[in-house]
C-alpha positions as CSV (number, residue, x, y, z in Angstrom):
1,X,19.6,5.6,-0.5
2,X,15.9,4.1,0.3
3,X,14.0,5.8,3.1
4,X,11.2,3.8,4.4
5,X,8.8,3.9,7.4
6,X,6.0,1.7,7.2
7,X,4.7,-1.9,5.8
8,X,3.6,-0.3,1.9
9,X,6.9,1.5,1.4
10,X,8.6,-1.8,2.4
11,X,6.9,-3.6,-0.1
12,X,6.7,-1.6,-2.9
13,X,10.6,-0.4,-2.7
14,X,11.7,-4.2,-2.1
15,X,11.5,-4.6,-5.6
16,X,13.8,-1.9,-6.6
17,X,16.6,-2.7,-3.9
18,X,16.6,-6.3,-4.9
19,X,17.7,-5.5,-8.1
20,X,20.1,-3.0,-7.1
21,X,21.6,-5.5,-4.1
22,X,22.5,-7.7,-6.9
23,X,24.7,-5.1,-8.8
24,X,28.2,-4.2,-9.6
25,X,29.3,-1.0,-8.3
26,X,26.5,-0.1,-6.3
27,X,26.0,0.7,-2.7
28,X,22.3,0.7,-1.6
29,X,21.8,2.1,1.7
30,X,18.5,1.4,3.4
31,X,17.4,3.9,6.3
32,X,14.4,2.4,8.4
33,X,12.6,4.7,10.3
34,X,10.0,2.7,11.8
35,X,7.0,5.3,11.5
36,X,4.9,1.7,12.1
37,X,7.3,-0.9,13.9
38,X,6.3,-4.3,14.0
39,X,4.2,-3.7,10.3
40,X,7.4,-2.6,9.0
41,X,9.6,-5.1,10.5
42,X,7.3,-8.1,9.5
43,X,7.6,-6.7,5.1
44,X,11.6,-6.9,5.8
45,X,11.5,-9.9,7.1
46,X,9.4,-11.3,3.9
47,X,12.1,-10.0,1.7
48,X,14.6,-10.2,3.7
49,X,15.8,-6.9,4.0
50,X,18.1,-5.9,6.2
51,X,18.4,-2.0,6.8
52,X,22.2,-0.3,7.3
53,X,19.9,2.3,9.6
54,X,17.3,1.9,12.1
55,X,16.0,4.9,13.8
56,X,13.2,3.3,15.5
57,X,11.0,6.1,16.1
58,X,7.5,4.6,16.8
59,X,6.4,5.2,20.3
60,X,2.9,5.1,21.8
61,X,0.6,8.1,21.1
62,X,2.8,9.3,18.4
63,X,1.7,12.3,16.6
64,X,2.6,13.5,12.9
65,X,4.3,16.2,14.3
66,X,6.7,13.8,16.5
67,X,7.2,11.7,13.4
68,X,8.1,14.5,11.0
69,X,10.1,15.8,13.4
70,X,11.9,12.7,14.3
71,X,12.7,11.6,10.8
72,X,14.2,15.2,9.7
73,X,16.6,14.4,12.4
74,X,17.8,11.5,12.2
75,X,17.6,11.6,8.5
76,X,20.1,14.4,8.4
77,X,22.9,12.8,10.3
78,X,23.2,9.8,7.8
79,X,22.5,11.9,4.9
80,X,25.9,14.1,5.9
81,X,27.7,10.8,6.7
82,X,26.5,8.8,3.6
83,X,26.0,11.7,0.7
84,X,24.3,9.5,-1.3
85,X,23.7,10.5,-5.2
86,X,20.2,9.8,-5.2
87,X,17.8,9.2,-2.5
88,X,14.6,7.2,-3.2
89,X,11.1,7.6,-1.2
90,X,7.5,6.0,-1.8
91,X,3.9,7.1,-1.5
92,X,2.3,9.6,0.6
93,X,3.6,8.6,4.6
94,X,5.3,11.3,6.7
95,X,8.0,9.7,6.6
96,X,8.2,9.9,2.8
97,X,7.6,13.7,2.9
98,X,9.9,14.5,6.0
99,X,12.5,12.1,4.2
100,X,11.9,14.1,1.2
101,X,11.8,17.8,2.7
102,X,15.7,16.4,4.8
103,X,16.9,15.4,1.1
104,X,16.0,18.7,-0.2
105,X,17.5,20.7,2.6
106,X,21.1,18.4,1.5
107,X,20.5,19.4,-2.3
108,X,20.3,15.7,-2.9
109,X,17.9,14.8,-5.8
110,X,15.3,12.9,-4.8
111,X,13.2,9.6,-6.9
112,X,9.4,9.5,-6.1
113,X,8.3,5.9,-6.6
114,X,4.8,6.0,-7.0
115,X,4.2,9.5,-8.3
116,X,1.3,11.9,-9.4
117,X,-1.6,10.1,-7.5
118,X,-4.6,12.4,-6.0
119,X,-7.9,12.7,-4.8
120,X,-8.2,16.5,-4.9
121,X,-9.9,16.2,-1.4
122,X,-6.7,17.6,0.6
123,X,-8.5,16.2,4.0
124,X,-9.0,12.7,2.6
125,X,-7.2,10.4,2.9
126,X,-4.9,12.3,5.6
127,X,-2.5,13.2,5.7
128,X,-1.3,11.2,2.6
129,X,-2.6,13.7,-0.4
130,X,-0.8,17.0,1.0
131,X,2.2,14.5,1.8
132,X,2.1,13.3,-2.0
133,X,1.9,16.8,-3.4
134,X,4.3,18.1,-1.3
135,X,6.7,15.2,-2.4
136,X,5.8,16.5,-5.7
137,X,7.3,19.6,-5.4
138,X,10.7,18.5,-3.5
139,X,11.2,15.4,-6.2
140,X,13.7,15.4,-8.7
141,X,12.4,12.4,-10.7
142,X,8.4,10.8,-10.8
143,X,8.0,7.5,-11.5
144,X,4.7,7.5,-12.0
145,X,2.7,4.2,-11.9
146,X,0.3,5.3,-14.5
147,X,-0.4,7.8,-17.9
148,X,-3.0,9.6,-15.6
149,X,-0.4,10.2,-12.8
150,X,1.6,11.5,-15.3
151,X,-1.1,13.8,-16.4
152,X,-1.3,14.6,-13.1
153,X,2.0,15.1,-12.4
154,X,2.5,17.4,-15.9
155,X,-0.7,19.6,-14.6
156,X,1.6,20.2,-11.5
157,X,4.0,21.6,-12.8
158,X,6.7,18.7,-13.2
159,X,8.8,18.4,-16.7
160,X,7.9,15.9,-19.0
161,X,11.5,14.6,-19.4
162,X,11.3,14.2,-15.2
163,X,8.6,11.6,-15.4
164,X,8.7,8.1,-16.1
165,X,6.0,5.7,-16.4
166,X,6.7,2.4,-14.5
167,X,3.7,0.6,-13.7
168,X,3.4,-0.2,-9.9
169,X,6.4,-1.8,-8.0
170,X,3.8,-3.6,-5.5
171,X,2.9,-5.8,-8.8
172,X,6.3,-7.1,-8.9
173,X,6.5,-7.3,-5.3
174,X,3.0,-9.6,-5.7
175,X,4.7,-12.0,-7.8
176,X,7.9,-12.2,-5.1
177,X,5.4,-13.8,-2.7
178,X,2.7,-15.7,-4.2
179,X,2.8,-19.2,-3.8
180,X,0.1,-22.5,-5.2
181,X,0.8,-24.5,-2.2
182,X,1.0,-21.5,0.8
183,X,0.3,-22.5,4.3
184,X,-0.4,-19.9,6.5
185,X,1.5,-19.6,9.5
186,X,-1.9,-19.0,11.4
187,X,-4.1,-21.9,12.1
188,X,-7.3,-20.6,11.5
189,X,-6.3,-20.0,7.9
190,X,-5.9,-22.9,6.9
191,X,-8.8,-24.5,8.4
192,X,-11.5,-22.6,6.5
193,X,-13.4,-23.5,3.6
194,X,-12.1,-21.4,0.6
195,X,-14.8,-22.9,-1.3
196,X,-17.3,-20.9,0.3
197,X,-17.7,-17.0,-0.1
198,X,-15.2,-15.4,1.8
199,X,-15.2,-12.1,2.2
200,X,-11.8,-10.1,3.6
201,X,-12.0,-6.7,5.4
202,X,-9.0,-4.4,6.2
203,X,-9.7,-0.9,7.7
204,X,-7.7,1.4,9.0
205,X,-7.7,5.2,8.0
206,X,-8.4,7.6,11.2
207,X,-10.5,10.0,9.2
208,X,-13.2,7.0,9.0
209,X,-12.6,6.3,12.6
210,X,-15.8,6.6,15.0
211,X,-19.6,6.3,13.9
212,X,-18.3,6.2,10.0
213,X,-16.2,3.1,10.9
214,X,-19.4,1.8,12.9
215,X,-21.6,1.8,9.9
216,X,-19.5,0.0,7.2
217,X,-18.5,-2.9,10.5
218,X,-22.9,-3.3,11.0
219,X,-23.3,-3.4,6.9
220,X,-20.8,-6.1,7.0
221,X,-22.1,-8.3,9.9
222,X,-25.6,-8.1,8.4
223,X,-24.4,-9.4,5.4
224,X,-22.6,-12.1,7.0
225,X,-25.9,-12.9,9.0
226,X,-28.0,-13.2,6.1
227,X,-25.8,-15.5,4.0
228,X,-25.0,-18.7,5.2
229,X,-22.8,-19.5,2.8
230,X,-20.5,-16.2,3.6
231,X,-17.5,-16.1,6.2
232,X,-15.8,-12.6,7.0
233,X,-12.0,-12.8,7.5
234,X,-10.6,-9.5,9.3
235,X,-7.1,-8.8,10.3
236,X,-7.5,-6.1,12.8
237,X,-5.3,-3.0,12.4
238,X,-2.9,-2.5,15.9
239,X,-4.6,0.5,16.3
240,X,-7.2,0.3,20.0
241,X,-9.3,2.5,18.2
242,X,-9.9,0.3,15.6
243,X,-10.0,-2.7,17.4
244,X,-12.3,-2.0,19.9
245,X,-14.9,-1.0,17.5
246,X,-14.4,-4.2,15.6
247,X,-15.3,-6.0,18.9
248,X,-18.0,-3.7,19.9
249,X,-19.5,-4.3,16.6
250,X,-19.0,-8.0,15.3
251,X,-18.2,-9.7,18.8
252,X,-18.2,-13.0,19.2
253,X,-20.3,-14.4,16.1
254,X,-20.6,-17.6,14.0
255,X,-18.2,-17.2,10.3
256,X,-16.8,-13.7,11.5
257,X,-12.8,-15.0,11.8
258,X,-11.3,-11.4,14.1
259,X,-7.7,-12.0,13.6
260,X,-4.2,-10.4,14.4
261,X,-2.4,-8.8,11.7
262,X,-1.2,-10.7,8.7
263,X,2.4,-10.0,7.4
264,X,2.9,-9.4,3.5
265,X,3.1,-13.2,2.4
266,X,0.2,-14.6,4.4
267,X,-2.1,-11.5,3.3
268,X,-1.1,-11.9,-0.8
269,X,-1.8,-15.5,-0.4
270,X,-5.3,-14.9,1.7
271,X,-6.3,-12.2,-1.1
272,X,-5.6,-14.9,-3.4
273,X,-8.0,-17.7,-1.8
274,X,-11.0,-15.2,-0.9
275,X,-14.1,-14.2,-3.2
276,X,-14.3,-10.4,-2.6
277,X,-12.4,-7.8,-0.7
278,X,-13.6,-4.8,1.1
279,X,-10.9,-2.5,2.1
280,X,-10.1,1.4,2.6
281,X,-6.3,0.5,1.8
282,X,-4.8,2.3,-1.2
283,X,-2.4,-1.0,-2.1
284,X,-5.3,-3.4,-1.8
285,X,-6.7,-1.4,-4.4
286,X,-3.9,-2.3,-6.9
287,X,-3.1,-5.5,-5.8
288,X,-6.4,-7.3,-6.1
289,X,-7.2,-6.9,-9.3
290,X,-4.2,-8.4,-10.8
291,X,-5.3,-11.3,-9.0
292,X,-9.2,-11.1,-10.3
293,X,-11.0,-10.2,-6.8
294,X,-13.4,-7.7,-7.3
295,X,-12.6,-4.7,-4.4
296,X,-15.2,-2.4,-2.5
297,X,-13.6,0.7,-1.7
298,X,-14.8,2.3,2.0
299,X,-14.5,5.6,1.6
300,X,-15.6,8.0,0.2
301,X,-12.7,8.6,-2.7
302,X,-10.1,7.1,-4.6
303,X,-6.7,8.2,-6.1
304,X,-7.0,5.3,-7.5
305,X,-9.1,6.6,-10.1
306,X,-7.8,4.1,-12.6
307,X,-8.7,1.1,-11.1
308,X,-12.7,2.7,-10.9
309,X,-12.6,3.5,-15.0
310,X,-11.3,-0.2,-15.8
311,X,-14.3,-1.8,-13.4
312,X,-11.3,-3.5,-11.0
313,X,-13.0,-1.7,-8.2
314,X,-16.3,-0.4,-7.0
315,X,-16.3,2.7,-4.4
316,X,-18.9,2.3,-1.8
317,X,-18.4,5.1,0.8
318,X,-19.0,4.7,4.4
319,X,-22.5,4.7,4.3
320,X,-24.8,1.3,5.9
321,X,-27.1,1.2,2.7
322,X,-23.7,1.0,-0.1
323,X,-22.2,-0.8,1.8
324,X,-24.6,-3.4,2.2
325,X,-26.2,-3.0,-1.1
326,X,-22.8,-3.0,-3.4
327,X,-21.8,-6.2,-1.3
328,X,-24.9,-8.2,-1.8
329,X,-24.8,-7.4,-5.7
330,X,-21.6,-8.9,-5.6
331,X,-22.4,-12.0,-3.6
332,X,-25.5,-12.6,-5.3
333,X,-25.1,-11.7,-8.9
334,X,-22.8,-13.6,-10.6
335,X,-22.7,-11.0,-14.3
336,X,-22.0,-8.4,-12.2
337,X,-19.3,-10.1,-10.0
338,X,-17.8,-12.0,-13.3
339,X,-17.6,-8.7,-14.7
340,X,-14.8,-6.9,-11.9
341,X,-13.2,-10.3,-11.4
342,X,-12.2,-10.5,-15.3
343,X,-11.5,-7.0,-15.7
344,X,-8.0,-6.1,-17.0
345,X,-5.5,-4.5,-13.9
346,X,-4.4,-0.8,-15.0
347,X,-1.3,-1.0,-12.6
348,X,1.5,-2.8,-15.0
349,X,3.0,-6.4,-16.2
350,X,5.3,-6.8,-12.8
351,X,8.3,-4.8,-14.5
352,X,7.9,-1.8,-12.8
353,X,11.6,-2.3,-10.7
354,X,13.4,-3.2,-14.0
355,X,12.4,0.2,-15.4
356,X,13.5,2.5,-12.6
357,X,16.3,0.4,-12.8
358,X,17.2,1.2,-15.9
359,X,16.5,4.8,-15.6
360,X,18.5,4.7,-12.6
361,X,21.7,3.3,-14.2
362,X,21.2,6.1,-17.4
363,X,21.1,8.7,-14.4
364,X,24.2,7.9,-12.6
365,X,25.7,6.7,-16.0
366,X,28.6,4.4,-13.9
367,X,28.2,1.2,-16.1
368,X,25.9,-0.1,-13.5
369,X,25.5,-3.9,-14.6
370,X,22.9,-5.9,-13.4
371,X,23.9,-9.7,-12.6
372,X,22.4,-12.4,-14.7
């Protein structure tokens, strides 16, 4: 059983119930709790997923206590109807952790896909590092998507023999999606000049919210302002927080493209086409690099650590001056941009699915085959 809430855990669990979809004597159930509803519905759609549970939780206002509340309800009632042998969860989202903590309750072991990360700040990001460590301590299996989250993982506590380095399952997702010839269902997309130095933004994480948010939007437009040849491409987060201090900030101004959300194709193919990314998004961080776009982290950490130590990613904070400063190196000096854009991913060759797959079928040992 796969238990999924928002757009990442979509994506990077799509790989692994592809491959089991396709098997002999399998059942793969997939519970959608819809922590984040249209983000989430939009990833299914791209892979064409089609859960056998939908508990629809999102509502307006929502707090985490109404999601992790909501999830360990429903997911009881399916896990007592389904008794699955294994249950599966990603990341660091509530719904992961109140997945989990339900699972643990059943005495149903539990596979953590995407294991180990931290940022030893337990406020930031939040709530996902207490969520991942917690997970931690209720998994069964860790599939870790590097040797330093399997340090990590070994320093906590969790038996060698329980941990199995994958590489990252949102690298084989990236390959599921990427297309030479993509046209983008939105208009504007297509129209701009890809020759040109485009610059993506996502942000979206509520401890930045406010006057931190405020900064890293006015570093941005300045930079845009100064360079002609620059255009800023931003797919603005649901969230009216967000948005409104996107419009407050960048308004209505010349090569600054404010657009709706993107779903999972249309984004991999736009991170393809543009020259640098800046981005407080934990995927984006593991993405990019395997497709040679340098990435400025806002905030002010990283569990990423690996992609900092192989020069994939550069982290800037939330402050106006490294911001602006770290982005006009990048624009401006081509050693220093060549440099990140050659530099060698940490996150895996795309096979992450395969081996959880095969771990999988050694765990449940029921000749699983997988179809040629």
């Amino acid at each position: 059983m796969f238990i999924l809430g928002t757009r990442p855990e979509v994506i990077k669990l799509a790989p692994i119930i592809k491959i089991l979809k396709k098997c002999d004597n399998s059942l793969c159930i997939v519970c959608a709790m819809a922590q984040h509803r249209e983000m989430m519905d939009t990833a299914l759609e791209v892979f064409k997923i089609v859960p056998n549970y939908d508990a629809n939780l999102m509502k307006k206002n929502q707090t985490l206590n109404d999601i992790t509340r909501g999830v360990l309800t429903k997911i009881e009632s399916i896990l007592l109807a389904e008794k699955p042998d294994i249950v599966f969860v990603q990341g660091d989202t509530t719904t992961a952790f109140a997945g989990a903590l339900a699972t643990f309750y059943q005495k149903i072991p539990i596979a953590h896909v995407e294991a180990g990360l931290r940022s030893e700040n337990m406020y930031f990001p939040f709530p996902e590092e207490i969520n991942r460590r917690l997970i931690t301590n209720l998994a069964t299996f860790h599939f870790a998507p590097t040797e330093k989250n399997a340090d990590n993982l070994l320093a906590s506590g969790v038996k060698k023999e329980n941990i199995l380095v994958t590489g990252n399952t949102v690298i084989d997702a990236l390959s599921m999606v990427l297309s030479d010839n993509y046209v983008f269902p939105e208009k504007i997309l297509n129209e701009i000049d890809y020759s040109k130095k485009i610059i993506l933004l996502t942000a979206h994480r509520r401890e930045y919210w406010g006057e931190c948010m405020k900064e890293v939007f006015k570093a941005i437009k300045d930079i845009i302002a100064e360079n002609p040849d620059t255009e800023l491409i931003f797919p603005v987060h649901l969230n009216p927080i967000v948005s409104d201090t996107a419009k407050e900030v960048f308004g209505p101004m010349d090569r600054v493209h404010l657009i709706e959300p993107l779903d999972y194709k249309s984004f991999v193919n736009l991170m393809n086409k543009v020259y640098l990314i800046l981005t407080d998004s934990g995927g984006i961080q593991e993405e990019a690099p395997s497709l040679g776009k340098p990435v400025i982290v806002i905030r002010n950490e990283t569990e990423r650590h690996e992609a900092v130590e192989a020069g994939t990613v550069k982290i800037a904070g939330v402050d106006y001056d490294n911001v602006y400063n770290i982005t006009k190196d990048l624009l401006t000096n081509t050693e220093i941009y060549s440099k990140m854009a050659k530099s060698v991913s940490p996150y895996g060759d795309g096979k992450a699915a395969e081996r959880i797959f095969d771990f999988l079928c050694s765990y449940l040992n029921k000749g699983v085959t997988q179809e040629e």
